[in-house]
C-alpha positions in Angstrom: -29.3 25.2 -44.2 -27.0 26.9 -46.6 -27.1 25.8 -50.1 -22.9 26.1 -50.4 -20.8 24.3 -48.0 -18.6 26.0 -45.4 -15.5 24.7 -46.6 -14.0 22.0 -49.1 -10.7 20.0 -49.3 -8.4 18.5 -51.3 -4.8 18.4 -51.7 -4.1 18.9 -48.4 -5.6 21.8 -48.5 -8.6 23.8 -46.7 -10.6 26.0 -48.7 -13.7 27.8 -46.7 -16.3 29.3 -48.8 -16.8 33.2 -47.8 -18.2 33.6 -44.2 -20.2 36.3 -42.8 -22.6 36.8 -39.6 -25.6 35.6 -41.2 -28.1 33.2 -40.3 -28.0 30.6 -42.8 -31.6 29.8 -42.7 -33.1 33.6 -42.8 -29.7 35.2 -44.2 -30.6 37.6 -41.4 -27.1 39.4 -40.0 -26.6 38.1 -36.5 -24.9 41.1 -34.4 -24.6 44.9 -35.6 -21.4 45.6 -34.2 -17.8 45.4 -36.3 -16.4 43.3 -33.2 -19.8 41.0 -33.0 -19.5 40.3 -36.8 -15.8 39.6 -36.6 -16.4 37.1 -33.3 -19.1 35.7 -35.4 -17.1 34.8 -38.6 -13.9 33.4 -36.4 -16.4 31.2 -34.6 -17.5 30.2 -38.0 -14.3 29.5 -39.6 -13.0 27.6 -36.5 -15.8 25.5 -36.9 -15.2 25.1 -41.2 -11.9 24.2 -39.9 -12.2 22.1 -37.0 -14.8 20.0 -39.5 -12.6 20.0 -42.2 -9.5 18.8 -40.2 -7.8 21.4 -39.6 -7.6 24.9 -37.5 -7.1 28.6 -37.3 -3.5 27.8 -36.5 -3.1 26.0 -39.7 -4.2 28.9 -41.6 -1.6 29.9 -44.5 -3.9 32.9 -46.1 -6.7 35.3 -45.0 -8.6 37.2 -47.4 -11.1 40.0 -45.3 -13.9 42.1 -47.2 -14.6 45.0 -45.5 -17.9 46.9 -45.9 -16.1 50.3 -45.7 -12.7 51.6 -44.9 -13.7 52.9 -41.8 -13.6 48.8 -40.2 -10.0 48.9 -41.2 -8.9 49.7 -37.7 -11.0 47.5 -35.9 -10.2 44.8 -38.5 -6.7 44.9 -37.6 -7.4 44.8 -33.9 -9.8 41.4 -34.2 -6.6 40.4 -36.5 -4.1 40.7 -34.1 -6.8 39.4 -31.6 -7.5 35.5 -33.2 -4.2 35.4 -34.6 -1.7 36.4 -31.4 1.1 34.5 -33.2 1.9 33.0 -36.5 -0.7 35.0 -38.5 -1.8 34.4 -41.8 -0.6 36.0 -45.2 -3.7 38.4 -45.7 -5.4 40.6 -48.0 -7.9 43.3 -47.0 -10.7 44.5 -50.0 -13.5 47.1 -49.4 -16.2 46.4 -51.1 -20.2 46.0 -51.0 -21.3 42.7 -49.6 -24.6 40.8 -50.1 -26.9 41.4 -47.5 -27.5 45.0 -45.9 -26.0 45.3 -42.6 -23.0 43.0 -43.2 -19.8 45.0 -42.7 -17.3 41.8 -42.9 -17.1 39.0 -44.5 -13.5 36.6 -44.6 -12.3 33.4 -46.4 -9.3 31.1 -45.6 -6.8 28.5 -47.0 -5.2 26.6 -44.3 -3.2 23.3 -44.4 -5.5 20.2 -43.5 -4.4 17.4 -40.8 -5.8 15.1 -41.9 -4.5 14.3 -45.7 -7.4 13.1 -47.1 -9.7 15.1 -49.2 -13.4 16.2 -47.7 -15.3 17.4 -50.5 
């Protein structure tokens, strides 16, 4: 069980706290493939969203941590892939992330449905 949760609300608003292809319970990276760690954290962020009330639809900004430049292609093409229309504002950072082996890692602000807050 992670100690942070996957996202937070208020304001209408949808903040998800950074999400990466890790087992929560061993912090142990789930797939060692760019494109299994990208379907990994979109599964995850659907899910933030969907229990948040709201969805990758209603995303409004995308920020992507990259392990190394090299991903930048492939991030673009898992981009273009989960976000066929209306994409997200974005920002792309490389950068060394927690756990060895983790070569992505995304956040998201997305507009909730529901205008309540969740915290």
């Amino acid at each position: 069980m992670s100690a942070f949760p996957s996202a937070r609300s208020a304001s209408g608003l949808v903040f998800t706290s950074g999400l990466a292809a890790l087992d929560p319970d061993t912090l142990t990276v789930l797939a060692d493939t760019f494109e299994g760690q990208a379907e990994e954290v979109f599964r995850q962020l659907d899910a933030a969203l969907r229990a948040a009330g709201s969805s990758r639809d209603r995303v409004l900004r995308l920020d992507c941590y990259l392990s190394d430049r090299r991903w930048f292609p492939a991030w673009n093409t898992a981009f273009r892939t989960y976000f066929p229309t209306a994409a997200p504002a974005r920002i792309t950072t490389v950068t060394t992330l927690p756990i060895d082996g983790l070569l992505i890692e995304i956040q998201a602000i997305a507009v909730a449905t529901a205008q309540e807050d969740r915290s």
